[in-house]
C-alpha positions as CSV (number, residue, x, y, z in Angstrom):
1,X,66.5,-38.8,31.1
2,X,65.8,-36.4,33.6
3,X,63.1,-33.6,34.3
4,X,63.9,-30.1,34.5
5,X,63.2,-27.8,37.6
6,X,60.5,-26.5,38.3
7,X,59.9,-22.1,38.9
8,X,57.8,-21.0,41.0
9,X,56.8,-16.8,41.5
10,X,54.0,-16.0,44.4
11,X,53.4,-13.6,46.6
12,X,52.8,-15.2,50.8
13,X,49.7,-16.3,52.0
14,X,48.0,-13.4,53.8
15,X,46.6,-13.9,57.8
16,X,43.1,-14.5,58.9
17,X,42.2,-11.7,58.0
18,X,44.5,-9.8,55.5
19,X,44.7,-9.3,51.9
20,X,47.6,-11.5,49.6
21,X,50.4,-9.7,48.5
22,X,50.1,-9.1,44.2
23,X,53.1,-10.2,41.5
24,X,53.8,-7.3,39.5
25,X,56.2,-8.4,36.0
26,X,56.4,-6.0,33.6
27,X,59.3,-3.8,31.4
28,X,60.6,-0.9,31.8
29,X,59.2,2.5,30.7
30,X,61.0,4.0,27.1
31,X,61.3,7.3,25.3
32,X,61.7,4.6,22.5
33,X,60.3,1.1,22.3
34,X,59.8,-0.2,25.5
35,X,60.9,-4.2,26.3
36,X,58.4,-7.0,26.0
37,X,57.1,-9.3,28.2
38,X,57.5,-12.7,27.0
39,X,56.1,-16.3,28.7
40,X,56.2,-19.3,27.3
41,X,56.3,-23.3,27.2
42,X,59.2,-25.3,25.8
43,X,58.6,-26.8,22.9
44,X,58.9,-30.7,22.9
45,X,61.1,-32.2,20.5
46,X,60.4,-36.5,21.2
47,X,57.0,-38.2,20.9
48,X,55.5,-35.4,23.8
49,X,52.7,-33.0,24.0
50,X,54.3,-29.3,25.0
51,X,53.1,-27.7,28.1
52,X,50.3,-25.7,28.7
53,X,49.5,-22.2,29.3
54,X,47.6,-21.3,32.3
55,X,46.1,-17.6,33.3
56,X,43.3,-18.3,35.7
57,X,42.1,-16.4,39.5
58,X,41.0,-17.9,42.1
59,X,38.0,-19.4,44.0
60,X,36.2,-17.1,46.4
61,X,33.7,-18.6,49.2
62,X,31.1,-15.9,49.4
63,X,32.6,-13.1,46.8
64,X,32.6,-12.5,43.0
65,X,35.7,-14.5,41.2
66,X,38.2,-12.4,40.0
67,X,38.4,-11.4,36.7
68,X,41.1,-12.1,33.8
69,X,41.8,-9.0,32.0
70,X,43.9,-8.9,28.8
71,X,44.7,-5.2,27.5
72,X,46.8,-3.3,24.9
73,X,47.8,0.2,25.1
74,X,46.3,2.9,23.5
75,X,47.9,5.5,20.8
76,X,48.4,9.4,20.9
77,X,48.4,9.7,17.1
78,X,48.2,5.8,15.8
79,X,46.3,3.2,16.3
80,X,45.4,1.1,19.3
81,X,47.1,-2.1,19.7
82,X,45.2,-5.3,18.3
83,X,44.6,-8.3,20.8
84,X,45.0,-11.6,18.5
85,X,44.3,-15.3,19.8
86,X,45.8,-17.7,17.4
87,X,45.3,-21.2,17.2
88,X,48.3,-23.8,16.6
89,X,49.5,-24.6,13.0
90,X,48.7,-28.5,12.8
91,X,49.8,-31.1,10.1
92,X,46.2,-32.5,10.3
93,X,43.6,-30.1,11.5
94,X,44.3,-26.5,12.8
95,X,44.0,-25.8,16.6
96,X,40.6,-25.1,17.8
97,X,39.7,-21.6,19.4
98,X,36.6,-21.7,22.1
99,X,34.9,-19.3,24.0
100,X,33.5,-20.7,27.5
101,X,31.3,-18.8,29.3
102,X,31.2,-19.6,33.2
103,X,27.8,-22.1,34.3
104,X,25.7,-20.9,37.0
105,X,22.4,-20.5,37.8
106,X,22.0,-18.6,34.8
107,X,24.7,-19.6,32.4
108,X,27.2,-16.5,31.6
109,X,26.9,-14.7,28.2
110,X,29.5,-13.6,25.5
111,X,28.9,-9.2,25.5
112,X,30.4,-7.4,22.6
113,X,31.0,-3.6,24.4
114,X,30.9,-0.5,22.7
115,X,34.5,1.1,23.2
116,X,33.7,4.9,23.5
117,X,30.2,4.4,25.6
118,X,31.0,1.6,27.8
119,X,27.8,-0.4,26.9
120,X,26.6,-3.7,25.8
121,X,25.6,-3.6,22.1
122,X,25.7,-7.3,21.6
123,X,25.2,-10.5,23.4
124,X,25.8,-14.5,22.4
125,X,24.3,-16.5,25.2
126,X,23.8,-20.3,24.8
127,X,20.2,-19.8,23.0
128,X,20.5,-16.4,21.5
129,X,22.4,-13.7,19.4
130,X,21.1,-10.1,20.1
131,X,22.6,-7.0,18.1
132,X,19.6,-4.9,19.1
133,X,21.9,-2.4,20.7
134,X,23.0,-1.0,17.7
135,X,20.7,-0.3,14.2
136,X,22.6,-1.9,11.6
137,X,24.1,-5.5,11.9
138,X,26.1,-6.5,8.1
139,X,26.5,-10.5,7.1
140,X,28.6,-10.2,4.2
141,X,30.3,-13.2,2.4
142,X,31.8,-13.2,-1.1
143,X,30.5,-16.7,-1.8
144,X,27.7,-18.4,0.1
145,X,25.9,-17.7,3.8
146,X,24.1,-20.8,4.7
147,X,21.5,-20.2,8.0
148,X,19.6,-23.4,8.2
149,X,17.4,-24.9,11.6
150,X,16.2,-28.9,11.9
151,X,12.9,-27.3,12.9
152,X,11.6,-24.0,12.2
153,X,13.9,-21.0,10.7
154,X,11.9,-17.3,11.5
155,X,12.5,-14.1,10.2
156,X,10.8,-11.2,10.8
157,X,11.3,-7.2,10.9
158,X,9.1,-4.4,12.6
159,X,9.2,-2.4,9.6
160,X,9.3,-5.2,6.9
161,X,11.3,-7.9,5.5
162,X,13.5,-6.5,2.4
163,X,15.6,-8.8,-0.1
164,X,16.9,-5.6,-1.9
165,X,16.0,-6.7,-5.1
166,X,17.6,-9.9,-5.3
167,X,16.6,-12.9,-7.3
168,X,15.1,-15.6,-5.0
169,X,15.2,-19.3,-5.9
170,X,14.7,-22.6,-4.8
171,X,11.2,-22.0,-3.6
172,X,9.7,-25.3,-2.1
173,X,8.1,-26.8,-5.2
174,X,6.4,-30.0,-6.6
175,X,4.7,-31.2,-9.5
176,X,1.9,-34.7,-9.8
177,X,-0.8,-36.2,-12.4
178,X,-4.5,-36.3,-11.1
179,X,-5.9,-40.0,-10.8
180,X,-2.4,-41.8,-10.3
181,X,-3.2,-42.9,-7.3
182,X,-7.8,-42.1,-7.0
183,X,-9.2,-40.8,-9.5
184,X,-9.8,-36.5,-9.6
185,X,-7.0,-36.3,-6.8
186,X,-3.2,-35.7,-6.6
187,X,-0.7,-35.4,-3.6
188,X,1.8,-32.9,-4.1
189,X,2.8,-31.9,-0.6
190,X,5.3,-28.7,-1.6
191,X,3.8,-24.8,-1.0
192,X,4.2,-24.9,-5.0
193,X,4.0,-27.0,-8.2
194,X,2.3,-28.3,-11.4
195,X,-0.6,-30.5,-11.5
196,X,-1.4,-32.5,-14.6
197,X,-5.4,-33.5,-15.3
198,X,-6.3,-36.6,-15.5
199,X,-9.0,-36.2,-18.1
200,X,-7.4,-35.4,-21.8
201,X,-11.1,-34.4,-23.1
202,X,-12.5,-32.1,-21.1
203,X,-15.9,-30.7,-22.9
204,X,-16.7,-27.4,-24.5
205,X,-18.9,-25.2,-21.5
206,X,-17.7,-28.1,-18.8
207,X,-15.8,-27.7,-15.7
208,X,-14.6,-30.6,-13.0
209,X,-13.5,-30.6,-9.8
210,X,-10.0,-31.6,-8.6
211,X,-8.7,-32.2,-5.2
212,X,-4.9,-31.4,-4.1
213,X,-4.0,-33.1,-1.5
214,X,-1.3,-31.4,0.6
215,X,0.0,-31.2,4.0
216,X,0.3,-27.9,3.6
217,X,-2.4,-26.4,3.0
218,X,-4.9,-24.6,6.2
219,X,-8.5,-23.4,5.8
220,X,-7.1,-20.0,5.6
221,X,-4.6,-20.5,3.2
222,X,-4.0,-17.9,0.5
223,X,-4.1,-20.0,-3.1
224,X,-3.6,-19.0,-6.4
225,X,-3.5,-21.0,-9.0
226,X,-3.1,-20.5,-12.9
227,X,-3.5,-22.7,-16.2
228,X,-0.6,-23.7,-17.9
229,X,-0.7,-25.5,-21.1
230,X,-3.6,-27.1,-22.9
231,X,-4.7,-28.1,-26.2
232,X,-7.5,-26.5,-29.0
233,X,-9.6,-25.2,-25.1
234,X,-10.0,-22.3,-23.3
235,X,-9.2,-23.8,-19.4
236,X,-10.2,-21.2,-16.8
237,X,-9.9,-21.7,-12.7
238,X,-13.3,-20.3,-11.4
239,X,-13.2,-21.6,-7.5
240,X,-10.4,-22.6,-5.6
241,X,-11.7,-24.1,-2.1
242,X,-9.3,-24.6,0.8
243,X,-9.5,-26.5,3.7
244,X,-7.3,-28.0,6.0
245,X,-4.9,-30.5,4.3
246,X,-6.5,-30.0,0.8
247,X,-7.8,-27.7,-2.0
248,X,-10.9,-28.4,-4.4
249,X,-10.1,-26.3,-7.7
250,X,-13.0,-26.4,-10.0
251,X,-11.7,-25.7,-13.9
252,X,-14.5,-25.1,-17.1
253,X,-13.8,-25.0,-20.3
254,X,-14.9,-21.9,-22.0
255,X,-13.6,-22.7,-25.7
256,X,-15.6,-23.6,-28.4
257,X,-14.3,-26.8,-28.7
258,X,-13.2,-30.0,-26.3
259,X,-9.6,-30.5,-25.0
260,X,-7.4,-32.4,-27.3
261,X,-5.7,-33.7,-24.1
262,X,-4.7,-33.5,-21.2
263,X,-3.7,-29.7,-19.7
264,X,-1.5,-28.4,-16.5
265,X,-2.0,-26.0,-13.9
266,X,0.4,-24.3,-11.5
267,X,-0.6,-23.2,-8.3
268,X,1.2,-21.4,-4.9
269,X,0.1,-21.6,-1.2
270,X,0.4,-18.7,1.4
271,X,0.3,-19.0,5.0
């Protein structure tokens, strides 16, 4: 087997001091359709990959690099002509698509440009995503929009945070007995859960004391806590005391009669 020729279009070199001569390929103007322009890679029919497609500029010394520009016409009456990139169809996995920004000192940016203004309303660089150039950005999915961070996920609004009514789940939550591990403490480190006493007999006009452990919890933490279920008393929380990496709650008994046993509470941290 044999390779094919290679093709080869250029303009000449220029002198020491002159400018290059450009390649100019285009169709013809129409009163109808006018021609396309096509170029392509053969396809390869053995065991081969097919050939690449190449637009680059080149290299300057002491200047800016030239730019690529890729642009559709625009419409009288109809509208503009759409700019798609496509990845390959593959029998495995689907061809990739990836945006490269040029490295430099400062790394280069991805800028989303306002077409009637001229000016930047967005920008992806390598450590940030900035819409602040226009007022209202939209996420919408008909299923599922997951936004997750291994460390720390903020969110935050000038003018407030709004969840337009929604229901909201899946709150960080826990729930442990007092004295499973020392007595008239429990470990639950969540921001929320249920705590189950220890003691199953708590007197009429008594209170106790317990301590929540949790990792949690700051000296300034908001906490509210509540009584859940009990038995035959009247439970009320009369202190809650945070500090940092626990909370002493302090719980009397205001009913008549003794606990017939053991009772729950649920309780919430803010930060």
């Amino acid at each position: 087997a044999t390779s094919s020729g290679i093709v080869a279009i250029s303009s000449s070199d220029s002198g020491s001091s002159g400018d290059s001569g450009s390649v100019s390929i285009s169709s013809g103007t129409s009163t109808d359709d006018s021609g396309s322009v096509s170029i392509s890679t053969g396809s390869s029919s053995g065991g081969g990959t097919s050939g690449d497609l190449s637009f680059s500029t080149g290299d300057s010394s002491t200047g800016v690099g030239g730019a690529v520009v890729f642009s559709v016409g625009s419409s009288g009456s109809q509208t503009g002509g759409a700019i798609r990139l496509n990845g390959g169809l593959g029998t495995s996995s689907g061809g990739n698509i990836y945006l490269k920004p040029g490295s430099g000192t400062t790394g280069g940016s991805i800028y989303f440009v306002n077409p009637s203004t001229g000016a930047n309303y967005g920008v992806i660089s390598e450590d940030t995503i900035d819409f602040s150039g226009i007022s209202t950005v939209s996420i919408d999915s008909s299923g599922t929009i997951d936004i997750s961070s291994s460390t720390t996920l903020t969110i935050s609004g000038s003018n407030g945070i709004s969840f337009g009514g929604s229901y909201m789940f899946n709150y960080e939550r826990g729930a442990g007995t007092v004295g499973t591990a020392t007595s008239g403490q429990v470990t639950i480190d969540k921001m929320a859960g249920t705590i189950t006493s220890e003691s199953t007999s708590l007197s009429s006009s008594a209170t106790e004391v317990i301590t929540l452990l949790n990792s949690r919890v700051l000296a300034s933490s908001a906490v509210f806590v509540t009584m859940g279920g009990s038995v035959d008393c009247l439970l009320s929380v009369v202190r809650t005391t945070p500090s940092s990496g626990q909370i002493d709650i302090t719980v009397a008994n205001f009913g008549a009669l003794a606990c017939n046993g053991a009772y729950t509470m649920h309780f919430q941290i803010m930060n």
